[in-house]
C-alpha positions as CSV (number, residue, x, y, z in Angstrom):
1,X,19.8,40.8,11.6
2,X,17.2,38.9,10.1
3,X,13.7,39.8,11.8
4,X,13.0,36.2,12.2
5,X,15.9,33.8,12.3
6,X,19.4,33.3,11.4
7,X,19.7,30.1,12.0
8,X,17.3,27.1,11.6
9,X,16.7,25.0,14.9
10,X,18.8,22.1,14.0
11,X,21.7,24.1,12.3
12,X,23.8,25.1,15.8
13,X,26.7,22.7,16.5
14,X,29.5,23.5,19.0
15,X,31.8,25.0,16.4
16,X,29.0,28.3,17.1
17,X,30.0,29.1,20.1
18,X,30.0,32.5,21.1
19,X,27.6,33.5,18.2
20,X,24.9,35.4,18.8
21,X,22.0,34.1,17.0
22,X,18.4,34.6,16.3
23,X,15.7,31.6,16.0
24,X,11.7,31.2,15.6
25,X,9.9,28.6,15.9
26,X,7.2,26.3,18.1
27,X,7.7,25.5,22.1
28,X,7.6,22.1,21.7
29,X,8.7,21.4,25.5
30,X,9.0,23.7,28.5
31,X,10.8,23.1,31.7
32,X,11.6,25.0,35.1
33,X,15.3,23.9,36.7
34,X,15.6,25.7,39.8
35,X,14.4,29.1,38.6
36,X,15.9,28.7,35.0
37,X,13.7,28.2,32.4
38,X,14.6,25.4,29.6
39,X,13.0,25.9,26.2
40,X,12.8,23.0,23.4
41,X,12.7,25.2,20.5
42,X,11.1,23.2,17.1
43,X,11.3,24.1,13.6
44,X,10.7,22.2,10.5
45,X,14.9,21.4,10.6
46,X,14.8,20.3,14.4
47,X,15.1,21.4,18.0
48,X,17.6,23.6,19.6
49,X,17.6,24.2,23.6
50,X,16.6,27.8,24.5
51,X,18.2,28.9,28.1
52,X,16.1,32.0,29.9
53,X,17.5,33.0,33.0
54,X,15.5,34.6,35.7
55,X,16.9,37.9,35.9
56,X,15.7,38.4,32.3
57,X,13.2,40.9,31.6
58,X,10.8,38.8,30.2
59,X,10.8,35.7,32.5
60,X,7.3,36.3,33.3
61,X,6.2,36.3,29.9
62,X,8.1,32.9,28.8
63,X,6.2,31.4,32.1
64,X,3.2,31.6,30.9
65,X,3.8,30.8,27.2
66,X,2.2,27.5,26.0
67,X,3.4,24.9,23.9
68,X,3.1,25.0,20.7
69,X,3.1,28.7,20.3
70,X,5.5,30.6,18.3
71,X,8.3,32.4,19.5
72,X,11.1,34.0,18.0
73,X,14.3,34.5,20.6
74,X,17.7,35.7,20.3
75,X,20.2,35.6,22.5
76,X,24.1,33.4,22.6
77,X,25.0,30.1,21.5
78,X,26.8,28.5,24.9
79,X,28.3,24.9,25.0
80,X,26.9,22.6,27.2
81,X,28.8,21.3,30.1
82,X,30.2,17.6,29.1
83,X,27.8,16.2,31.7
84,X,24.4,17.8,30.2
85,X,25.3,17.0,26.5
86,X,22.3,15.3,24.7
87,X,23.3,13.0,22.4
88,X,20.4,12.3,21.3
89,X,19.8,15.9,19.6
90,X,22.3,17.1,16.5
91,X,22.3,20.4,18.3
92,X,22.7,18.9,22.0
93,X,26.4,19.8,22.1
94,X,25.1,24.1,22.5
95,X,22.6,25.4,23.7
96,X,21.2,29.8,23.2
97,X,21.0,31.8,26.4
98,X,18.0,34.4,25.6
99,X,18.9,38.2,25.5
100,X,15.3,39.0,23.6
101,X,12.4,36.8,23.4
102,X,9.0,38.0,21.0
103,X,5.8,35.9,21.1
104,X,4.6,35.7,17.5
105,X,1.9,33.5,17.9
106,X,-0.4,31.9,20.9
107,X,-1.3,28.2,21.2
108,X,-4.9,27.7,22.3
109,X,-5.4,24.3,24.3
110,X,-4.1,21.7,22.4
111,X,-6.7,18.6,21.8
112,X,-3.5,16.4,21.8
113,X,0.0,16.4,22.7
114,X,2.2,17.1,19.8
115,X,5.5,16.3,21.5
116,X,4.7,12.6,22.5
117,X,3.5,10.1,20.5
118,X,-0.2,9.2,22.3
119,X,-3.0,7.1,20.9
120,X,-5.4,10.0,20.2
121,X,-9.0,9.0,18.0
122,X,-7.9,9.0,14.1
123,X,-11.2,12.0,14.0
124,X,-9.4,13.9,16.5
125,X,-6.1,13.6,14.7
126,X,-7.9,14.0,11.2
127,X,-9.7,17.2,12.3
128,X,-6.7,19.0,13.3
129,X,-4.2,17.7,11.0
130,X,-1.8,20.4,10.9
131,X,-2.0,19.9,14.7
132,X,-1.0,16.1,13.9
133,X,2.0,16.3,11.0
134,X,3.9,18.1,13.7
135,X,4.8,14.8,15.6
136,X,7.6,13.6,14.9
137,X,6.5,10.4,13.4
138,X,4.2,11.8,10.8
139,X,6.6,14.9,10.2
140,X,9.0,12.3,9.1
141,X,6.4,10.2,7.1
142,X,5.6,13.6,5.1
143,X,9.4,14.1,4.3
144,X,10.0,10.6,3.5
145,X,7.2,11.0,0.8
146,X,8.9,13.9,-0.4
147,X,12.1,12.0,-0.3
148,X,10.4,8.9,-2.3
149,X,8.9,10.9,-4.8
150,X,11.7,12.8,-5.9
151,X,14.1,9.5,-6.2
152,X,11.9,7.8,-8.3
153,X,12.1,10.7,-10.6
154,X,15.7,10.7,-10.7
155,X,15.9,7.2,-11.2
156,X,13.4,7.5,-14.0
157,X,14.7,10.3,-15.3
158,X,18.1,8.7,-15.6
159,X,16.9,5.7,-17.2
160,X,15.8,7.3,-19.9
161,X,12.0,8.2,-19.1
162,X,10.5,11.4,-19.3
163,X,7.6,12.7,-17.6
164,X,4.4,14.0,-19.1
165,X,1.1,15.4,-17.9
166,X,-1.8,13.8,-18.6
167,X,-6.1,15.2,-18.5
168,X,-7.5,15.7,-14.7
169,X,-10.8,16.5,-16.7
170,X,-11.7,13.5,-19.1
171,X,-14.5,11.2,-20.2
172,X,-16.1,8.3,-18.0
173,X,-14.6,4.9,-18.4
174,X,-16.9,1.6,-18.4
175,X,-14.3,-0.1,-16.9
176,X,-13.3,-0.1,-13.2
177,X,-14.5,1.3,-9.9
178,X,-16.8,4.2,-9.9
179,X,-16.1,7.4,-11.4
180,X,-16.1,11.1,-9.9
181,X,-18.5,12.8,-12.1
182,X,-17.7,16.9,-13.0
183,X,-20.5,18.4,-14.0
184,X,-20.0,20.6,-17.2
185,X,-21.6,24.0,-17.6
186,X,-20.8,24.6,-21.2
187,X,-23.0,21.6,-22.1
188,X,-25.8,20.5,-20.2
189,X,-26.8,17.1,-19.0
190,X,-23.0,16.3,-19.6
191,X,-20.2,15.2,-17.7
192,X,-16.2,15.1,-17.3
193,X,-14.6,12.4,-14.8
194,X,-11.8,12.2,-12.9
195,X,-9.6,10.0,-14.1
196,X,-8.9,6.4,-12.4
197,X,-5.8,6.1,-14.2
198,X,-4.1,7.4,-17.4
199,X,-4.1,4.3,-18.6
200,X,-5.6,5.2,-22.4
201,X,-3.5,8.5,-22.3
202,X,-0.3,6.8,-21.4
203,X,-1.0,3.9,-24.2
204,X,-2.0,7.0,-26.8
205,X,1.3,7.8,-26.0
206,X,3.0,5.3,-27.2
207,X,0.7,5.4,-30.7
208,X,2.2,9.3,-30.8
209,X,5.7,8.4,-30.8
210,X,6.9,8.2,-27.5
211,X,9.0,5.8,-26.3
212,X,9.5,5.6,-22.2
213,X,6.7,7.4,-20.4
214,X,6.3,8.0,-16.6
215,X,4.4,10.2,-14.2
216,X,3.8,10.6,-10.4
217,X,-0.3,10.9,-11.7
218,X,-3.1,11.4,-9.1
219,X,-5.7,9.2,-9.2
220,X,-9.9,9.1,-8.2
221,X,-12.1,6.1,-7.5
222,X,-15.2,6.2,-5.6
223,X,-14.2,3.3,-3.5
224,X,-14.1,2.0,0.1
225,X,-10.8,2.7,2.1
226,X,-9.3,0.0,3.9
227,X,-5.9,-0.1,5.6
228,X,-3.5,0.0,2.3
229,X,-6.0,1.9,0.0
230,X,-7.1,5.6,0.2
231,X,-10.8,6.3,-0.7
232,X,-11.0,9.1,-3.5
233,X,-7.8,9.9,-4.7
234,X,-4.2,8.2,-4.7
235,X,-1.1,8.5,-6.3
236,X,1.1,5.9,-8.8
237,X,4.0,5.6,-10.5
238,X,2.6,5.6,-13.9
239,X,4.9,3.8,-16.4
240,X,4.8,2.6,-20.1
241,X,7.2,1.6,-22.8
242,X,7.0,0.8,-26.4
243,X,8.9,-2.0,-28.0
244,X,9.3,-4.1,-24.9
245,X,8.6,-7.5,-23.7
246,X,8.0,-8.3,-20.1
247,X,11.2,-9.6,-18.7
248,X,12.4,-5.9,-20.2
249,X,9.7,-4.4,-17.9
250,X,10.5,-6.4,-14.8
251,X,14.4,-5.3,-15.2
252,X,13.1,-1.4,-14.9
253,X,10.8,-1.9,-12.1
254,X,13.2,-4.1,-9.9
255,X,16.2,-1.7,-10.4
256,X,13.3,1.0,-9.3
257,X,12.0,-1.0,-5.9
258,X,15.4,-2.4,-4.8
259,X,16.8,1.1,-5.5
260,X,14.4,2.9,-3.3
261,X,14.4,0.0,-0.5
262,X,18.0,0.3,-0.5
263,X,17.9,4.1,-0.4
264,X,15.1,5.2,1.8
265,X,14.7,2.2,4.3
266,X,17.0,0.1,6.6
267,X,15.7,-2.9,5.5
268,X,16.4,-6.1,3.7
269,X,15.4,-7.1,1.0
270,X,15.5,-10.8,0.3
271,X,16.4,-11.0,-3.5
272,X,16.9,-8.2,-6.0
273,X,15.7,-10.6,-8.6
274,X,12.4,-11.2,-7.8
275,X,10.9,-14.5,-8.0
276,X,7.8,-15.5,-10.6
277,X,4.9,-17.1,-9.6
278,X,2.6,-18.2,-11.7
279,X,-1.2,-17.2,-10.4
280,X,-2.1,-20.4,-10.9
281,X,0.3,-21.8,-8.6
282,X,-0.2,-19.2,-6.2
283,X,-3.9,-19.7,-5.8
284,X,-2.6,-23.2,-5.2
285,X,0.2,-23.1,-3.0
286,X,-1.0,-19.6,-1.2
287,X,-4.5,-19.1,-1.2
288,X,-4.2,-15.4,-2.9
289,X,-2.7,-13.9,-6.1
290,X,-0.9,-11.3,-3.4
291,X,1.3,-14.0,-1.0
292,X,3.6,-12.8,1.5
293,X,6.7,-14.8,1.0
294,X,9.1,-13.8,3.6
295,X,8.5,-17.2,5.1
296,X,8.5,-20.0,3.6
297,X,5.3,-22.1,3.9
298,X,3.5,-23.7,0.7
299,X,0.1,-25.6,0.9
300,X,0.8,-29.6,-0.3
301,X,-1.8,-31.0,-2.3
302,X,-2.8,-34.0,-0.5
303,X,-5.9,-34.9,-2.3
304,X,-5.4,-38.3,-3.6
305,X,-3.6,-39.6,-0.3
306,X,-7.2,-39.8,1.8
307,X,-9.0,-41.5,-0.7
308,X,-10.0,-44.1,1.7
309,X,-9.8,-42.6,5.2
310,X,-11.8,-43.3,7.6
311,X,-12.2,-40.0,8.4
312,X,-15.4,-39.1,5.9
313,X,-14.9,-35.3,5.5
314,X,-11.6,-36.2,4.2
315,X,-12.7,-39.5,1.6
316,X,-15.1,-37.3,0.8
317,X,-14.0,-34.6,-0.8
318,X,-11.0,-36.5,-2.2
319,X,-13.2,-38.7,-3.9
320,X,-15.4,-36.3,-5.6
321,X,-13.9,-32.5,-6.9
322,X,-13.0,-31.4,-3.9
323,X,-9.6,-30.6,-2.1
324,X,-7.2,-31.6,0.9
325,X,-4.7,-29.4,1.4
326,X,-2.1,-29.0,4.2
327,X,-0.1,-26.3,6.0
328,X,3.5,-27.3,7.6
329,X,4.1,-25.1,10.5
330,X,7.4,-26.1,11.1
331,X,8.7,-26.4,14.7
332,X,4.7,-25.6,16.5
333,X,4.3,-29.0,17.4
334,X,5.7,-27.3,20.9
335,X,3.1,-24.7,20.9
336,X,0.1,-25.0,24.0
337,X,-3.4,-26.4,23.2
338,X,-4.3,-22.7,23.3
339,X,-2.5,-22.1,20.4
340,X,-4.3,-24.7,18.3
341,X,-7.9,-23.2,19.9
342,X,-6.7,-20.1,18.5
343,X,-6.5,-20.9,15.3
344,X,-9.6,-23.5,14.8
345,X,-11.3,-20.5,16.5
346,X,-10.1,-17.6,13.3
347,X,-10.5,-20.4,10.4
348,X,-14.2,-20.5,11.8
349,X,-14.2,-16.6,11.6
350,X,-13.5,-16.5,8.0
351,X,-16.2,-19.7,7.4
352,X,-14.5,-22.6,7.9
353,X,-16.3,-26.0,10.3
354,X,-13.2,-26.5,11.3
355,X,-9.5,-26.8,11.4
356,X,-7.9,-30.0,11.5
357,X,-4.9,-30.4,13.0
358,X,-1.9,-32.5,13.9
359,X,1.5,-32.2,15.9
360,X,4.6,-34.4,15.4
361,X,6.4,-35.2,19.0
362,X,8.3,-38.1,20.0
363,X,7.9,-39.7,16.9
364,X,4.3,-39.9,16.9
365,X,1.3,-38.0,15.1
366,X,-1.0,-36.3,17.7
367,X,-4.0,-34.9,17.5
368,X,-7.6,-35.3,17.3
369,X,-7.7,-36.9,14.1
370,X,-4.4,-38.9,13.7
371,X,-6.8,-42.1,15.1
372,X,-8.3,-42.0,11.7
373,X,-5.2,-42.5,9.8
374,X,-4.1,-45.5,8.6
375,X,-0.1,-45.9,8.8
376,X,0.5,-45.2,5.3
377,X,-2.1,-42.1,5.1
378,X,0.5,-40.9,7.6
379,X,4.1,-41.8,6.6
380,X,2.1,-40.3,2.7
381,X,1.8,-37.2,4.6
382,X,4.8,-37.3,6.1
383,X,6.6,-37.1,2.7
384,X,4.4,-34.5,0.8
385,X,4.4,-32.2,3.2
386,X,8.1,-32.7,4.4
387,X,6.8,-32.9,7.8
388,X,9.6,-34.0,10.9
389,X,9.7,-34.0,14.8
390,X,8.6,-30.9,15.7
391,X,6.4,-29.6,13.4
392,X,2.5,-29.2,12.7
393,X,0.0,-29.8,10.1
394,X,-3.1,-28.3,9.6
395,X,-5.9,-29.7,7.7
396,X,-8.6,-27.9,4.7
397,X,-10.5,-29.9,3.1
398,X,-13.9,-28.5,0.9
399,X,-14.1,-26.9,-2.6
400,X,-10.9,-26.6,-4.2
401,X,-11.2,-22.8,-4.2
402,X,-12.9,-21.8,-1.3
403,X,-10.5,-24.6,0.5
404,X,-7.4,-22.7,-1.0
405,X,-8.5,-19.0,0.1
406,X,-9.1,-20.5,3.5
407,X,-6.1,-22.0,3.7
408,X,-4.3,-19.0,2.6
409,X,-5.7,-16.8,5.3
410,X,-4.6,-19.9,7.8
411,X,-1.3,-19.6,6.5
412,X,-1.2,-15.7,7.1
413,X,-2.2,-15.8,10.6
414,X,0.4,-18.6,11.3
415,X,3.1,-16.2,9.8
416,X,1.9,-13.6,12.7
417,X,1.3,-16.0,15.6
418,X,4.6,-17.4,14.7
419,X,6.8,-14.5,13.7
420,X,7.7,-16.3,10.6
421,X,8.2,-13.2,8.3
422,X,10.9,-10.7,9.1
423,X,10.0,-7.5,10.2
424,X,13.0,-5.5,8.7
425,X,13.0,-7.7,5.3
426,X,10.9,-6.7,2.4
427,X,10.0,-10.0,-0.5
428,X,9.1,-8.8,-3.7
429,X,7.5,-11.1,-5.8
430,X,5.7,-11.4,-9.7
431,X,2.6,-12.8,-10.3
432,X,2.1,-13.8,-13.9
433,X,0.5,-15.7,-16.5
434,X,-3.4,-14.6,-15.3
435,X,-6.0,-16.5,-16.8
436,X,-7.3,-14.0,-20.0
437,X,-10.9,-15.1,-19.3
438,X,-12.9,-17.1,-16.9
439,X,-16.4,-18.7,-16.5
440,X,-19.0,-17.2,-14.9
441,X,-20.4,-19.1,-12.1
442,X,-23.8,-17.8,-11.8
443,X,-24.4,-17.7,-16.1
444,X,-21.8,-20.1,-17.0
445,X,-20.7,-17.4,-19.2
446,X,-17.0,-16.4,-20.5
447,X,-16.3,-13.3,-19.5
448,X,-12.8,-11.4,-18.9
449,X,-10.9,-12.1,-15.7
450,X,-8.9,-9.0,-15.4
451,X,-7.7,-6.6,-17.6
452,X,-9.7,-7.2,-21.0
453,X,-6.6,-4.9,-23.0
454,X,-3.2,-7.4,-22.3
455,X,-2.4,-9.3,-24.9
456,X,-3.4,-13.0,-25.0
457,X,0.1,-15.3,-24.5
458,X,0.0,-17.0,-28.8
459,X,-1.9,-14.2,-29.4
460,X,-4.6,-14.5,-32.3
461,X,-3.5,-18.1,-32.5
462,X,-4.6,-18.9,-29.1
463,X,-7.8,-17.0,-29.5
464,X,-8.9,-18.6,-32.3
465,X,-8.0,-22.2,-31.7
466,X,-7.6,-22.5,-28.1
467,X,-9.7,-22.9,-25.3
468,X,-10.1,-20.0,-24.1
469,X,-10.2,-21.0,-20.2
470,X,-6.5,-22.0,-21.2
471,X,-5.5,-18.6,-22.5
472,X,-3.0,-16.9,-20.4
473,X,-2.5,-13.2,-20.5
474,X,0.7,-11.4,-20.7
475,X,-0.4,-9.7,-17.1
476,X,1.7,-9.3,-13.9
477,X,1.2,-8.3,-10.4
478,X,4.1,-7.2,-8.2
479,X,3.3,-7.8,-4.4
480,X,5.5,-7.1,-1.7
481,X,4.9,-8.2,1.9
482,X,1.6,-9.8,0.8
483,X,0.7,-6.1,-0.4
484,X,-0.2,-5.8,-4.2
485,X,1.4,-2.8,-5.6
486,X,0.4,-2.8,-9.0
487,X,-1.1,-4.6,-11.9
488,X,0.5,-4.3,-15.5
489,X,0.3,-6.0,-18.5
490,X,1.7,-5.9,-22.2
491,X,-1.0,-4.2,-24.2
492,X,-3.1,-5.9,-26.6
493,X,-2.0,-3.1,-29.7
494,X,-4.0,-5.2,-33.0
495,X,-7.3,-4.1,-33.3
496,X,-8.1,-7.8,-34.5
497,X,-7.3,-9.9,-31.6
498,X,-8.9,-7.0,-29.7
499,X,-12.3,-7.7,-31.2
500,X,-11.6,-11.5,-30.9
501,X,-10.9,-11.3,-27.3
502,X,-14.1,-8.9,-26.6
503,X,-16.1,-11.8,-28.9
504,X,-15.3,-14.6,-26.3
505,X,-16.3,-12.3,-23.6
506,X,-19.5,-11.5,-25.3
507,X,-19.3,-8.1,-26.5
508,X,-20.0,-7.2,-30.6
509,X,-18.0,-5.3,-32.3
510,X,-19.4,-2.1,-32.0
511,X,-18.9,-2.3,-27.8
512,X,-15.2,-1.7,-28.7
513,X,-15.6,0.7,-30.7
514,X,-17.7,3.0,-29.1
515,X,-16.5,2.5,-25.6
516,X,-12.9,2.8,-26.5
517,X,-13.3,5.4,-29.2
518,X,-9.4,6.5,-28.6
519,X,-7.6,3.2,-28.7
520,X,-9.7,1.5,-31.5
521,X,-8.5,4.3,-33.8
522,X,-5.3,5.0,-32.7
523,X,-4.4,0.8,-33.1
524,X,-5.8,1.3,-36.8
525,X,-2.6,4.1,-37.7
526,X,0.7,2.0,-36.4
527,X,0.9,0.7,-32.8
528,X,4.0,-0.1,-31.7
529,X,3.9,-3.4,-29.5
530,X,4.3,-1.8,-25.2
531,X,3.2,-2.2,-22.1
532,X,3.5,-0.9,-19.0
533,X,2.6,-0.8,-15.3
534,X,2.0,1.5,-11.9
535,X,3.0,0.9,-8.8
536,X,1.0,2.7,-5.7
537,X,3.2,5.0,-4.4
538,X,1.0,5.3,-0.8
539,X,1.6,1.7,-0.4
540,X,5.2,1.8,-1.3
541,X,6.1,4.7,0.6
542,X,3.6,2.8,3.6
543,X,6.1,0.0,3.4
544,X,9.0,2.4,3.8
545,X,7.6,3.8,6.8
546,X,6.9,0.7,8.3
547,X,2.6,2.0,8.9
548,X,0.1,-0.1,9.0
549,X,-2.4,2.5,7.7
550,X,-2.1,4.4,4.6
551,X,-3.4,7.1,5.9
552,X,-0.3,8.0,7.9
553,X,1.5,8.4,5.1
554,X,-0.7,11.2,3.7
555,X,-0.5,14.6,4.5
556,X,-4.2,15.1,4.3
557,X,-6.4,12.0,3.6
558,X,-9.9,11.4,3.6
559,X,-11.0,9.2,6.6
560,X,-12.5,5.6,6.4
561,X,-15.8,7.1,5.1
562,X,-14.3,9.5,2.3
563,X,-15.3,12.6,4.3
564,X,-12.5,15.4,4.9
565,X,-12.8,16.3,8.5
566,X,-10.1,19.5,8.4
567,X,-11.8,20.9,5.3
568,X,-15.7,19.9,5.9
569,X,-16.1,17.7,2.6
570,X,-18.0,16.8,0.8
571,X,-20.4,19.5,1.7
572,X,-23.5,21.0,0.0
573,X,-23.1,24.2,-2.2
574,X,-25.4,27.1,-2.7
575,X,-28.1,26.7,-5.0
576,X,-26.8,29.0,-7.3
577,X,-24.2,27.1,-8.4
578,X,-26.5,24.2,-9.0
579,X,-28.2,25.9,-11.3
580,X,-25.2,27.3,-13.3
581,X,-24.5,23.2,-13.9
582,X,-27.9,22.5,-14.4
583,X,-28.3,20.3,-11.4
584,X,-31.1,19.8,-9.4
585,X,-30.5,17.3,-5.8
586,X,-32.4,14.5,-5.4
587,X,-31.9,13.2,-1.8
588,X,-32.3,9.4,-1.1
589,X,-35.3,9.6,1.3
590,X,-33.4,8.7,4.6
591,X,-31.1,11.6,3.9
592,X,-34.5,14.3,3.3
């Protein structure tokens, strides 16, 4: 018999009977019925019930064992009587009686229970993290990322993609968030970086000859976390294709999303086509380029209707460049004076003076500024924002854009206060047509406002004889649940419009060509037109799970201030080593 195990601890079903068996794994609960001792036994594959009777010779031993330590037991696979059957186990038909039991491993105290799920301090949890994937919860998170990871490569795979490996160790990019810098000892004073993307690689790629490129690639920014993004390091679905327009790219990635959302989760998703918007519009009717849009709830435009209200922070701003615009929370007119308090109270949070606000019950506008209305300010109103009995407006009125990010953020905690969006649906959505460039509002300048490599929508046309706040961009965002996933765009492949989009910004010629070496001569020996995109797989596999925090869905993350509490880094390093790289430290003087 095997020393260890022939069976796993979820594999025993009734059909065993009689057996006799060997398992090992962690006490994961321990009780004492009368005399009889009842073991939970947990592996990796699940638990089986371990029976030791009294008159065994090692019932002393199994008293005292904690949970958590390792065992390895052997002993007869017994059904259960029909009235202690677990249904909630696979194995809870059977259960072993012990003939031998072996203690392979002591559990000190544990700084946490593993076999409930307690709120414990994220730095406890962080610190013993091997301690921590055994709940169940986070167990399940680990194999669901497993689980993700290796769908998406089938998919892929059966699409027609292949995978390739791109550099870990390659050149710092001026673009972006910071780099991790890698000392080299061959050649002084120099350095390799990690790469934030293999986004010049992957389009090199397509210059070589390749067609469909993807890779699960690891990824390093020296960036704050926050809840949906890991400081240091991350993972995406890197994708690019040559000879492709975007509606072809959009086909691949929704096939890809809805097949893993159909796959992996129980939830619904509310169209497999998923809907464009452009950013324009979404700043507009939104408040963000990321909108959640499991609920349905648009801000109106209703600038010109308060020209002449008597209400002056209304006239205003519609009668200079300002902005009105109104939320319809459908049905809230029935919520308490509280509820309105409550949300005056977080538009101030995020730097509003206010929060306007109306309710519509028994045929009547209420609220403290419907005095100020004139009859047909109101029945106006009534009509844009296709308010009816029951429901309730709220007011922004200021700068067009700072009104519209307010706004947006209203409109996000209404979704929450009012349970608007579905918790078991997931709403994918496009955001396209991004503005190529945008003006400064410190300089006045023209500078890029996103990725300065998509190609311009009319591309050398445009550039040349448009203006180029009016230039849109063959770039996309795909947000789910108000979570951006991923930016893409079609690539910019001529080396002329490249040089006449970097001219508008302000560059010369010679920025191009000696910060983007690579690209700049690959475009000059036959670049097929492609694009491409790449989707964070920590926030789609967060959106499986149904966490809040990213970090749950990572096996061993960094916490909030990039530090690696299991492991102790970053950490110093002997001076030796220092000067093998050439590196002297030079602490800030707080840290001396």
């Amino acid at each position: 018999m095997h020393p260890y195990r022939t069976h796993t601890c979820g594999a025993l079903r009734k059909n065993d009977t009689g057996a006799t068996v060997k398992l090992s794994g962690w006490v994961h609960r321990k009780r004492d019925h009368g005399g009889v001792i009842f073991i939970d036994l947990r592996d990796h594959y699940g638990l089986t019930q371990v029976v030791v009777n009294p008159e065994a010779p090692f019932f002393a031993e199994v008293e005292k064992v904690r949970n958590e330590s390792v065992i390895t037991v052997e002993g007869e696979v017994v059904a259960r009587t029909e009235d202690t059957v677990n249904p909630g186990m696979d194995t809870g038909e059977i259960e072993v009686v012990a003939t031998s039991y072996l203690l392979e491993s002591v559990c000190d105290s544990l700084p946490f229970p593993v076999n409930q799920e307690l709120d414990c301090p994220e730095e406890t949890r962080l610190g013993h993290r091997f301690l921590d994937l055994r709940r169940e919860r986070m167990h399940n998170n680990i194999l669901l990322r497993s689980r993700t990871t290796a769908l998406v490569r089938q998919h892929l795979v059966e699409r027609g993609f292949v995978e390739y490996h791109t550099p870990i160790l390659t050149s710092s990019s001026p673009e972006g968030a910071r780099d991790y810098l890698v000392p080299s000892r061959l050649y002084p004073g120099h350095f390799y970086a990690l790469p934030q993307a293999p986004q010049q690689f992957k389009q090199l790629l397509m210059v070589s000859g390749f067609d469909k490129y993807f890779q699960i690639a690891p990824c390093f920014r020296d960036e704050d976390s926050r809840a949906d993004r890991s400081p240091g390091e991350f993972y995406q679905i890197d994708m690019e294709m040559s000879y492709i327009t975007q509606d072809d790219l959009f086909a691949e990635l929704e096939m890809l999303m809805v097949r893993l959302f159909k796959e992996l989760s129980n939830k619904h998703i509310v169209a497999e086509v998923f809907p464009r918007i452009a950013y324009r519009d979404a700043m507009e009717w939104y408040g963000t380029d990321k909108p959640d849009i499991r609920f349905d709830m648009k801000m109106a435009d209703c600038t010109d209707i308060f020209t002449d209200c008597e209400l002056k922070v209304f006239s205003s701003q519609a009668r200079g460049d300002g902005a009105i615009k109104v939320l319809n929370a459908k049905g809230a007119a029935s919520q308490s004076r509280k509820f309105f308090d409550d949300m005056e109270r977080y538009a101030r949070s995020e730097g509003a003076k206010g929060l306007a606000w109306l309710a519509l019950r028994e045929n009547e506008m209420k609220g403290p500024i419907a005095k100020f209305m004139s009859e047909g300010e109101k029945q106006a109103l009534m009509e844009r924002t296709g308010a009816e009995e029951g429901d309730a407006l709220f007011f922004g009125a200021g700068p067009r854009t700072e009104t519209n990010e307010l706004m947006g953020k209203v409109r996000q905690m209404l979704g929450i206060t009012l349970e608007l969006a579905r918790r078991d649906a997931v709403a994918f959505c496009w955001i396209v047509d991004f503005p190529m460039f945008e003006r400064d509002p410190d300089t006045g300048k023209i500078e890029f406002s996103h990725n300065p490599f998509s190609m311009p929508q009319g591309g050398m046309d445009a550039l040349q004889n448009g203006d180029p706040l009016d230039v849109l961009a063959y770039q996309y965002d795909i947000v789910c649940n108000g979570v951006e996933l991923s930016s893409g765009a079609i690539r910019n492949h001529r080396p002329d419009i490249m040089l006449k989009a970097f001219e508008i910004a302000g560059y010369d010629d010679n920025t191009v060509k000696t910060k983007f070496p690579a690209l700049w001569k690959a475009f000059h020996y036959g670049a097929p037109p492609h694009g491409g995109i790449a989707p964070g797989l920590d926030r789609i596999i967060m959106l499986l799970a149904d966490e809040p925090n990213i970090r749950e869905i990572i096996a061993f993350p960094l916490n909030q201030r990039a530090q690696d509490l299991l492991m102790g880094a970053p950490n110093t390093v002997e001076s030796k080593q220092l000067e093998e790289l050439h590196i002297e430290v030079k602490l800030p003087p707080e840290s001396e």
